[in-house]
DODO-997410 format. One record per residue (C-alpha): residue in three letters; x, y, z. Coordinates in steps of 0.05 Angstrom, whole numbers, plus 5000, padded with zeros to 4 digits. Layout:
REM DODO-997410
ALAXYZ ...
//
This chain:
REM DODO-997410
UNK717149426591 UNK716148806648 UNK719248266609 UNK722247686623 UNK726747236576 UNK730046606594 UNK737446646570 UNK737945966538 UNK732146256495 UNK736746916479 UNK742046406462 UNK737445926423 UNK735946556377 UNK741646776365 UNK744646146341 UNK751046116293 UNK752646806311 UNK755446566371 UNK761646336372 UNK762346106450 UNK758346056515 UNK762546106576 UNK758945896635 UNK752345576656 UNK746345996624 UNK741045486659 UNK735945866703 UNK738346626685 UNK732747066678 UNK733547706632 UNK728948286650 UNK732248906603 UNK737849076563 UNK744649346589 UNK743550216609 UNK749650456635 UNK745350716699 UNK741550106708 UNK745749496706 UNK743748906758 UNK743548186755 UNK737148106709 UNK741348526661 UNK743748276595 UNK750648646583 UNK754848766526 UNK760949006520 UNK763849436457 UNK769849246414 UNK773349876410 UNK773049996483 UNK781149766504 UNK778749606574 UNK773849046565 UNK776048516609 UNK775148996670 UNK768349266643 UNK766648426648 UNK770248346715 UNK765549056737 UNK758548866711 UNK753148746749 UNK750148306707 UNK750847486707 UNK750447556632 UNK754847886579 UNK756047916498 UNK763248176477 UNK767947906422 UNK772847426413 UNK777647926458 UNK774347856517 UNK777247176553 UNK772846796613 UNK777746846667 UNK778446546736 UNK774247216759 UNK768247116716 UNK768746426732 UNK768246516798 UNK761947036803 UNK758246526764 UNK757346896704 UNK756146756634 UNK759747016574 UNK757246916506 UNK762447026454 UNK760147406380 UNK763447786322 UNK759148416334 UNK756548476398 UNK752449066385 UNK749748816324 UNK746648196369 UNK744248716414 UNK740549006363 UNK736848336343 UNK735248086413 UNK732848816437 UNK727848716364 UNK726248066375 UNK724748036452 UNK723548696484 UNK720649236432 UNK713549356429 UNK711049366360 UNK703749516348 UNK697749026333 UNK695848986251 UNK689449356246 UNK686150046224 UNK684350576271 UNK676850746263 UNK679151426250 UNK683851266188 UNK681351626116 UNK683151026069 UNK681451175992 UNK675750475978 UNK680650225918 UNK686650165964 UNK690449635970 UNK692949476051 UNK696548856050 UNK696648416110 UNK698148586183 UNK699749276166 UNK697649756227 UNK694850306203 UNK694350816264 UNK690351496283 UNK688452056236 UNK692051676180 UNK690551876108 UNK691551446056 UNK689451555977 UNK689051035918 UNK695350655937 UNK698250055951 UNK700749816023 UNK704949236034 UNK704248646086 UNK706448826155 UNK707649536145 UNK706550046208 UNK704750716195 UNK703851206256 UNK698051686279 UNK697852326232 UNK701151986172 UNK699152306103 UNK700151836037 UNK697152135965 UNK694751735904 UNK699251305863 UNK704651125927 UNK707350385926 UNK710250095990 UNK714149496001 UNK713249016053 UNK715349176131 UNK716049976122 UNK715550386180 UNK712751096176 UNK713251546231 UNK707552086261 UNK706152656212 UNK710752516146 UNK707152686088 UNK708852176026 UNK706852245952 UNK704152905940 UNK705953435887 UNK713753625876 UNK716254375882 UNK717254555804 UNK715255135771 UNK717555475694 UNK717956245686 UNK713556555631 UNK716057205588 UNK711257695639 UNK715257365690 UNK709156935722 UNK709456185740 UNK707055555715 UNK707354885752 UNK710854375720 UNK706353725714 UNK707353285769 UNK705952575746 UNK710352035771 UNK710351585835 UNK713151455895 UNK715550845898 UNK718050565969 UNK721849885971 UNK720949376029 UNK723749536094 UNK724450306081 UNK724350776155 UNK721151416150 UNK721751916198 UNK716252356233 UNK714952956186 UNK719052696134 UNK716552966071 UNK718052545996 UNK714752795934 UNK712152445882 UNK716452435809 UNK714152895759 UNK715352575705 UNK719651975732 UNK718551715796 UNK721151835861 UNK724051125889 UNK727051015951 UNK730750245953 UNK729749675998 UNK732049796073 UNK733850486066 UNK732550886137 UNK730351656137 UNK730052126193 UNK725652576233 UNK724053366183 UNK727653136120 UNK725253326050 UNK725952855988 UNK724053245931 UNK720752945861 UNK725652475821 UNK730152275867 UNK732551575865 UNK735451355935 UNK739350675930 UNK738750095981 UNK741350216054 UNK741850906057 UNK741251326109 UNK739452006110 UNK739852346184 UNK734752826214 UNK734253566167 UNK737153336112 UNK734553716046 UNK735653275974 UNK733453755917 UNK730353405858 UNK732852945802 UNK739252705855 UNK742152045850 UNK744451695919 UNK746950995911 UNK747450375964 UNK750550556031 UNK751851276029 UNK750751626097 UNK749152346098 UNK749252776167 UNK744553206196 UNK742853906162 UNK746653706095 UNK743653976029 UNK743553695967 UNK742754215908 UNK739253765856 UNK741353315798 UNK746653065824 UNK749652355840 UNK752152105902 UNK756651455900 UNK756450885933 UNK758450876003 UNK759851566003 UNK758552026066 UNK756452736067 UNK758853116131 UNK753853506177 UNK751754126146 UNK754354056080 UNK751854386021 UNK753453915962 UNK753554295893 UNK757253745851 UNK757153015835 UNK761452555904 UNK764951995876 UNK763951315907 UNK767751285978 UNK769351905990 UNK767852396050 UNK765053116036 UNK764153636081 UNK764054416086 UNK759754926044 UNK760754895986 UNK762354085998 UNK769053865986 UNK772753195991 UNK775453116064 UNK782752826052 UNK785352326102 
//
């Protein structure tokens, strides 16, 4: 992307977070973000916390402008190649907001003249609705983006700025059946909702059922990767995140913050705590307390 940002605008955005400028940021054009292969002078750098050689990773750069924490000191070195060092808590972290703010591409609100959109729906406003999306008698929110190929039944409610990705397929029937005495199956009635709060990431060919006879609810800023399954009833708390291939059976409880790895499986009716974290590939068969670390099939606590 050909972009250029001033960085006294960079700084002008990012405000309070930043505890210091060292250096004169007059002038100093910013073209990209720091790449480890592409570092020059129109890069903006940044340097991470945990790394114990950070003052010479400032002395090396390229670049005549650099975020790092408090750690990082502007010495007689920096001084003298003229460049600028802006001072923050979490340098990655203000990354993250200036790459948002300044440098990714989002798409233009608008339908695609080959969306499907049910006539009572309700799109709220500057959504982007792309390609080949299907959408039934639901309700959008404002500003939401949802990619080419997207598939959303009746009776789905979305919060403002969610993001759905190419392909995943939202609201339709859960996966329950009874058994009758010949041994033949009936479908359980599938009758709930899908309820998605704002700021909710779903990944491409992400599938979430509908509740059958609760709803399926996934809370406010939650993030979901690339061919997971959400099946019906499952409440997902606020700022989860669920990692590509992860499987949650239905009726499973996952409150705020928990983090669960790629390829983990959830068995159903179950409750995840609170800033728990499920390991890759776990098979969880029994309720995680709040904190703790499982991992392993069957899942057990990971002791420190």
């Amino acid at each position: 992307m050909n972009k250029t940002i001033l960085l006294t605008d960079i700084i002008d955005f990012l405000g309070n977070e930043i505890l210091a400028v060292h250096g004169n940021p007059e002038g100093i054009e910013i073209r990209h973000l720091s790449d480890p292969h592409n570092v020059d002078e129109f890069t903006l750098d940044w340097i991470n916390p945990l790394r114990p050689d950070k003052q010479n990773i400032a002395k090396k750069s390229k670049a005549r402008a650099i975020i790092a924490d408090p750690e990082t000191s502007y010495d007689e070195n920096l001084s003298a190649q003229n460049k600028v060092l802006i001072i923050v808590d979490k340098p990655k972290l203000a990354i993250a907001k200036i790459g948002n703010a300044f440098f990714v591409k989002k798409p233009k609100p608008g339908i695609h003249t080959t969306a499907v959109i049910h006539p009572e729906a309700i799109i709220g406003k500057d959504a982007y609705i792309g390609p080949n999306v299907t959408i039934g008698k639901c309700k959008i929110g404002d500003c939401a983006i949802i990619h080419n190929g997207v598939t959303i039944a009746d009776g789905v409610e979305t919060g403002n700025q969610v993001v759905i990705k190419p392909g995943a397929v939202l609201g339709h029937e859960g996966f329950g059946f009874g058994r009758l005495e010949d041994g033949s199956l009936i479908k359980f009635p599938q009758l709930g909702k899908l309820i998605i709060y704002d700021k909710v990431e779903i990944g491409s060919n992400t599938c979430i059922d509908k509740g059958s006879l609760s709803d399926t609810i996934i809370g406010k800023g939650t993030k979901i990767n690339n061919l997971c399954h959400i099946a019906h009833n499952v409440v997902v708390g606020k700022n989860v995140i669920i990692t590509a291939q992860v499987n949650v059976s239905g009726s499973t409880i996952i409150e705020d913050n928990v983090w669960i790895a790629p390829n983990a499986s959830l068995r159903g009716h179950q409750k995840i705590g609170k800033g728990a974290t499920i390991g890759t590939g776990a098979v969880v068969t029994k309720n995680v307390p709040a904190g703790e670390t499982w991992v392993g099939n069957p899942a057990k606590k990971l002791e420190k």
